[in-house]
N, C-alpha and C positions, 0 to 999 in steps of 0.2 A: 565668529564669522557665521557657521552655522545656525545659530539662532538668532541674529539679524537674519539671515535669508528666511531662515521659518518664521520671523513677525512679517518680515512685508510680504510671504506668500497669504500670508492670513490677513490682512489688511487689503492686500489684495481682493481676495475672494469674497470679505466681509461687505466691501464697498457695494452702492447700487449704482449696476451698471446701466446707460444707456445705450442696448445693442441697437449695432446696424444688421435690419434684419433682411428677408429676403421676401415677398409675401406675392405667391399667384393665385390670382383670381381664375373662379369660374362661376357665371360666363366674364368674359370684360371688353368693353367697360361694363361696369354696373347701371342699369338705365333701369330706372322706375318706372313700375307699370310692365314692363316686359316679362319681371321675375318677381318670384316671390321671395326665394333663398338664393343665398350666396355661397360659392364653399371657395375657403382661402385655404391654400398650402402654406404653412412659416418655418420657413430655414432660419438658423445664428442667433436663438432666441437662448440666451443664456444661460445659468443657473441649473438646480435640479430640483425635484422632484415634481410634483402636479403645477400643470400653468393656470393663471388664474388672468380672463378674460373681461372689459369692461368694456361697454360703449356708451355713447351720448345721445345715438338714435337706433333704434330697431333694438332687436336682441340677438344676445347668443343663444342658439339651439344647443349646442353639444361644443364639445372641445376634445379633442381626441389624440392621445399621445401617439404617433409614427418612430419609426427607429434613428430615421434625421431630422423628424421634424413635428410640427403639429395641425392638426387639421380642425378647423374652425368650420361649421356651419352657419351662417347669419340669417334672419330674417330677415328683409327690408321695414322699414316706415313704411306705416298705410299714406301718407301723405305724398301726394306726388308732386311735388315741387324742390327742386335742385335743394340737396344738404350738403354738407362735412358729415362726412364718416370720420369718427376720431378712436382708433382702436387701442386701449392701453390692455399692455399684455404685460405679466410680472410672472416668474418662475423664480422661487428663494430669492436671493440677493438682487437678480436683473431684472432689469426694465425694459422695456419699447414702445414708443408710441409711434403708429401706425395712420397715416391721413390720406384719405382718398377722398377723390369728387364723386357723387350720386348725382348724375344727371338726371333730368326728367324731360319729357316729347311736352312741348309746347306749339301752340298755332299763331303766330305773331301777325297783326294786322301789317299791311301795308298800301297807303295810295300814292301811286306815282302817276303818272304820263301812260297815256291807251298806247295798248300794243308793243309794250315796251317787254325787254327779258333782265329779270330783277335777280341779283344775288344778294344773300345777307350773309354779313362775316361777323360771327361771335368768337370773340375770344381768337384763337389761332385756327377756327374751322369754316369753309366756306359753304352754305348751303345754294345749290338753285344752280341754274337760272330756270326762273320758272315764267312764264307770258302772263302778263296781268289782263291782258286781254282786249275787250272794246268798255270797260269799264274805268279800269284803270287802278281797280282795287283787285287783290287777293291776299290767301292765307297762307303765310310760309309756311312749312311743317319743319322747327328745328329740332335740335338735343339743346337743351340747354344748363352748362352747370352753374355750382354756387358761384355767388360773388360775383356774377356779370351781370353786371345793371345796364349798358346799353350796346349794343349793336349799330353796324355801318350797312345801311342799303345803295345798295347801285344799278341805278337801270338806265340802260339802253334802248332808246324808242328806235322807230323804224325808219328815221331820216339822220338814223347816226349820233344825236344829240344824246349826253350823258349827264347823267343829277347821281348827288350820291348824298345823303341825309341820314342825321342820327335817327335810330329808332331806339326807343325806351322799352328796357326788359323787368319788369316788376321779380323781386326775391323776396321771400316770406323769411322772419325771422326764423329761428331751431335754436335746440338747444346745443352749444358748443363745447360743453362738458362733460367727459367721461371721468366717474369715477371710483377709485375701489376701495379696500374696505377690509381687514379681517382683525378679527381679536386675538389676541395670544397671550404667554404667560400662566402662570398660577391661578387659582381663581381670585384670590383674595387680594391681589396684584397683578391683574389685568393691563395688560396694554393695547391699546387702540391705534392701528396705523392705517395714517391716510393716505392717498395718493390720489390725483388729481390730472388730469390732462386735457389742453383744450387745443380743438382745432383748428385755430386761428391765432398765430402766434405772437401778435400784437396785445393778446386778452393779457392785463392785471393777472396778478394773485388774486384768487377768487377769495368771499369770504366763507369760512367755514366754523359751524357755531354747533354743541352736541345742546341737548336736551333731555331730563330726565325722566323716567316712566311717571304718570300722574300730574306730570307738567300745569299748571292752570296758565291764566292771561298776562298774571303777574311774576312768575315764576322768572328767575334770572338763568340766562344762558351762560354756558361756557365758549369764550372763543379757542378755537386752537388757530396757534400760528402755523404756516405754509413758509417752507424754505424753498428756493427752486433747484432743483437737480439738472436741468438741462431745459432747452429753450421749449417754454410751452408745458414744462412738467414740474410739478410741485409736490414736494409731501412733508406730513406731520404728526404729532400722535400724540394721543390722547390719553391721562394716566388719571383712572376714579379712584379716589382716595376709599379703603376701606369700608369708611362710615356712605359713601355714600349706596342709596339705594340700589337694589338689585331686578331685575326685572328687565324690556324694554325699551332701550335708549333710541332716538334719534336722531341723524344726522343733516345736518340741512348747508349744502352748499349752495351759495349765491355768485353769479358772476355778474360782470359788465351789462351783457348783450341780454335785450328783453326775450324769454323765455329758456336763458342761459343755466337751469337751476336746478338741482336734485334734492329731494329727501327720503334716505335711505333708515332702516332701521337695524339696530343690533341687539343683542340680550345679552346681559352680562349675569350670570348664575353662582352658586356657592358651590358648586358640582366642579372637578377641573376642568383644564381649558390646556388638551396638550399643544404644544408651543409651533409642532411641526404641520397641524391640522388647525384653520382656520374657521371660525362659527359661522355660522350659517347666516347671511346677511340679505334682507330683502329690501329690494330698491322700486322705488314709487317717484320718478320722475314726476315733476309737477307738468300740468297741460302747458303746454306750449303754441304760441298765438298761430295762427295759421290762417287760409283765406276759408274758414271755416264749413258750411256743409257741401259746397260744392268740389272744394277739395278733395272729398273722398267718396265722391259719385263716379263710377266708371260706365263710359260708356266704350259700344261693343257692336260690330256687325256681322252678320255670319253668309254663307251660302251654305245648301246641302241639298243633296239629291238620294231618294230612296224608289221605294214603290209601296203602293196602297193598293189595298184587297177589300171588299166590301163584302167576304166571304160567301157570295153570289160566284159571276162568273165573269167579274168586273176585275180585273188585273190590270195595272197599267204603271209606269211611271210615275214620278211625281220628283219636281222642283220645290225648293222654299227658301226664300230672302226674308231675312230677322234684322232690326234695329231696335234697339234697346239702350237698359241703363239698369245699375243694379248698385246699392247702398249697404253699407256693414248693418247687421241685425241680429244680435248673440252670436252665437260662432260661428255663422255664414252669412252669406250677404242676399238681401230679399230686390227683386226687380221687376221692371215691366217689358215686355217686348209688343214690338209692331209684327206682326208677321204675313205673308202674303204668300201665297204658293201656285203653283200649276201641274195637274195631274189629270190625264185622260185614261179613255176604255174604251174598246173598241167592239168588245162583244158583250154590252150589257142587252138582255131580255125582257121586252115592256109588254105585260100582261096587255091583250085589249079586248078580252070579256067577250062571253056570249060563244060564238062557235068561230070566231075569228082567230087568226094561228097568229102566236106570239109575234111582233116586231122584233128588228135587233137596232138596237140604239147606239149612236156613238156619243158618247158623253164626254163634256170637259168643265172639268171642275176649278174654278177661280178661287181660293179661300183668301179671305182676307179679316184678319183681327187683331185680340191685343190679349196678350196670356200675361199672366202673375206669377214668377218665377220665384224659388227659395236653392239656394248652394251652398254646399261645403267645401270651405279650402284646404281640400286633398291632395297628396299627389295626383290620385285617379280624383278627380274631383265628381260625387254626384251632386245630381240634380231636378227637381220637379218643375212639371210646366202646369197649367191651366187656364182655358179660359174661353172668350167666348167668341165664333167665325159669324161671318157674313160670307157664304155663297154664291157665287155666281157661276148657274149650272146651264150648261149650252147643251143641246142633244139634238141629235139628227137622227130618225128615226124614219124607216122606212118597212114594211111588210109585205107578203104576198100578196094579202086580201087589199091594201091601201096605200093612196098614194106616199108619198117623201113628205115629210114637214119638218119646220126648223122650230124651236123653239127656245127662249135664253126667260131662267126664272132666277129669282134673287131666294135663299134657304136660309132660313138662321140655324144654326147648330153650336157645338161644345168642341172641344178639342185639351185633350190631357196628354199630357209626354210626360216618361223619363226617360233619362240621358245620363252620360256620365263621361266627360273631357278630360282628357291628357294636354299638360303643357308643351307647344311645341313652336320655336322661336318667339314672335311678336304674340302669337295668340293660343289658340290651343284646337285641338282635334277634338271632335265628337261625333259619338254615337247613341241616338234617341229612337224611341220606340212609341206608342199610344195608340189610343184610338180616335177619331174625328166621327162625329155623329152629324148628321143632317140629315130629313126627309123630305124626299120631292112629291107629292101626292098633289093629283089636279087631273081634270077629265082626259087627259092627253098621255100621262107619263104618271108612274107609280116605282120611285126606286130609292133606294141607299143611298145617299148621298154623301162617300166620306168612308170610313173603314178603320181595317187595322193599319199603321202606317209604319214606314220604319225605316232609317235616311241615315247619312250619315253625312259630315263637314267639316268646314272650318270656320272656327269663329276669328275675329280680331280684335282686342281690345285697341281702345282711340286715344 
């Protein structure tokens, strides 16, 4: 009796569990474009020793053992279009797959009826009502997750009458595959185990084919067969005979869905391969179709208010409104911005020659331009600006010796920032510093146009 109960404790515990786990987000929901990382809490994640974390989009940062639990870091997809998060987590014997919506901010057209208040309901969520106006067109602003291909509009004109029409939501394929991967065994009898999970659980068994190092065009693949473990989860393994070569292997999963598909790599060695520590596997997702460069164009507006000095005796405030857009380029992203600002002085001193006693000038400075911007995605994120203003300098100028006159000149000048923003809800907090250069010179007026500057704001991404 006794050793009956000791085989099916061990049968037990040998089995690969499907835990029911427990997983909070921070922040949530997860909405694209708002964050860059994710951190999940995971409670009832089975098994012991190191958990080993896979996904189908973005990446794991870190994984971190807790006393009940574990703590996941994720990065998001640079793509901002509604995915499947498919999270396969495995510790020893257990398993979990983890599925969550990535929503992303979309601007949805819609024309209906002038002067109407229009709501659009996706999915189980109602956005609006917002007034289309004397037009009869406007831009919804939703969340929109995977898998919702249309939406119901309803508007309400101003004599009571009511229309309600599909409106068509576009979803960009991803890939719906997460998968994982370690070697173990002896060296010289390796084994190879897969597991697979997708997040959409209508998907096939995917196929899954290894490949040997030096591989040519003709060279024949191995398939390995995928048994299913529970709905949406698959696994299988892969046993190289001996003779076969050592080095480089890889792995190439195919699913259903276009862009559905991983190819990871493994190395199998004459060195051992302890059983309880799994090799090092690096995974090379293939590209995945997407609505391509516009996709990963962010645009951004900001406000900020500082003060500018012309190190004179020119002190005053200063406003500035930024529109922009900024595109990935090595490990920060390079952009343009519009920018426009308003900063006055009230005691600037306008030389006027000869034995006549200085003027005092009230100056207002209009800058308007377009600077070239470079960023790193830091937590503290820095930043460079540059580029080049247009001027529009007003001064009112009156003296002892001379009447009042008004004068408005146009200045070309330069203008450099850096800056460096904190993420904080939709967009982020900054603080920037530079100089702005302009010269006003002309028989009337002889000054600085522009200074040290130094502001601070908030941007928003769109």
């Amino acid at each position: 009796m006794a050793r009956s109960v000791t085989m099916l404790i061990l049968l037990v515990c040998a089995a690969p569990a499907l835990a029911q786990i427990k997983v909070q987000t921070s922040p949530s929901p997860i909405v694209l474009g708002q964050t860059r990382t994710a951190v999940l809490e995971i409670r009832g994640l089975p098994g012991l020793g190191a958990a080993r974390v896979d996904v189908n989009v973005g990446r794991v940062l870190a994984v971190e053992p807790r006393a009940d639990r574990i703590r996941v870091t994720y990065q998001l997809p640079p793509q901002r279009f509604p995915q499947w998060l498919c999270m396969l987590l495995q510790r020893g014997a257990g398993a979990a797959v983890w599925r969550q919506p990535l929503l992303a901010p979309a601007s949805v057209p819609i024309t209906t009826r002038k002067h109407a208040q229009v709501t659009l309901t996706i999915g189980h969520e109602v956005f609006g009502p917002t007034a289309s106006g004397s037009s009869g067109k406007l831009q919804m602003k939703v969340l929109v997750p995977p898998d919702i291909t249309e939406g119901w509009a309803e508007a309400i004109d101003d004599k009571g009458m009511q229309t309600r029409k599909r409106v068509d939501i576009r979803q960009h394929p991803h890939n719906l595959l997460a998968v994982g991967l370690q070697v173990v065994g002896p060296a010289r009898q390796p084994e190879v185990r897969i597991s697979v999970a997708a997040a959409d659980l209508s998907q096939p068994a995917p196929a899954v084919s290894v490949v040997p190092p030096g591989a040519g065009p003709s060279t024949l693949t191995t398939t390995v067969s995928l048994s299913p473990r529970a709905e949406g989860l698959w696994r299988g393994r892969f046993r190289p005979r001996p003779t076969d070569p050592r080095g480089e292997w890889r792995l190439r999963v195919h699913g259903r869905e276009p862009g559905s598909s991983h190819e990871l790599t493994f190395r199998l060695s004459d060195r051992p391969v302890p059983a309880s520590r799994p090799t090092q596997v690096r995974s090379t997702p293939e590209p995945v179709a997407d609505g391509g460069m516009w996709d990963r164009i962010r645009f951004n507006v900001s406000l900020a208010a500082g003060m500018q000095h012309n190190l004179g005796l020119a002190l005053g405030p200063r406003f500035t409104t930024e529109a922009g857009a900024d595109y990935p380029l090595g490990p920060g992203r390079i952009g343009v911005r519009l920018v426009a600002g308003l900063s006055w002085a009230t005691r600037q001193e306008v030389p006027l020659g000869g034995e006549l006693s200085p003027a005092s000038s009230t100056v207002v400075l209009i800058p308007v331009g377009a600077l070239l911007t470079y960023r790193l995605p830091l937590k503290v994120a820095p930043y460079a600006a540059v580029g080049v203003v247009a001027q529009i300098v007003r001064t009112d100028t009156e003296g002892e010796d001379t009447d009042r006159w008004l004068r408005t000149d146009v200045v070309p000048g330069v203008l450099g920032m850096l800056g460096a923003d904190l993420r904080l809800g939709p967009g982020a907090v900054f603080l920037q510093g530079g100089y702005q250069y302009g010269r006003l010179q002309n028989e009337d007026v002889d000054l600085l146009a522009g200074g040290v500057v130094l502001e601070t704001g908030y941007r928003l991404e769109l």
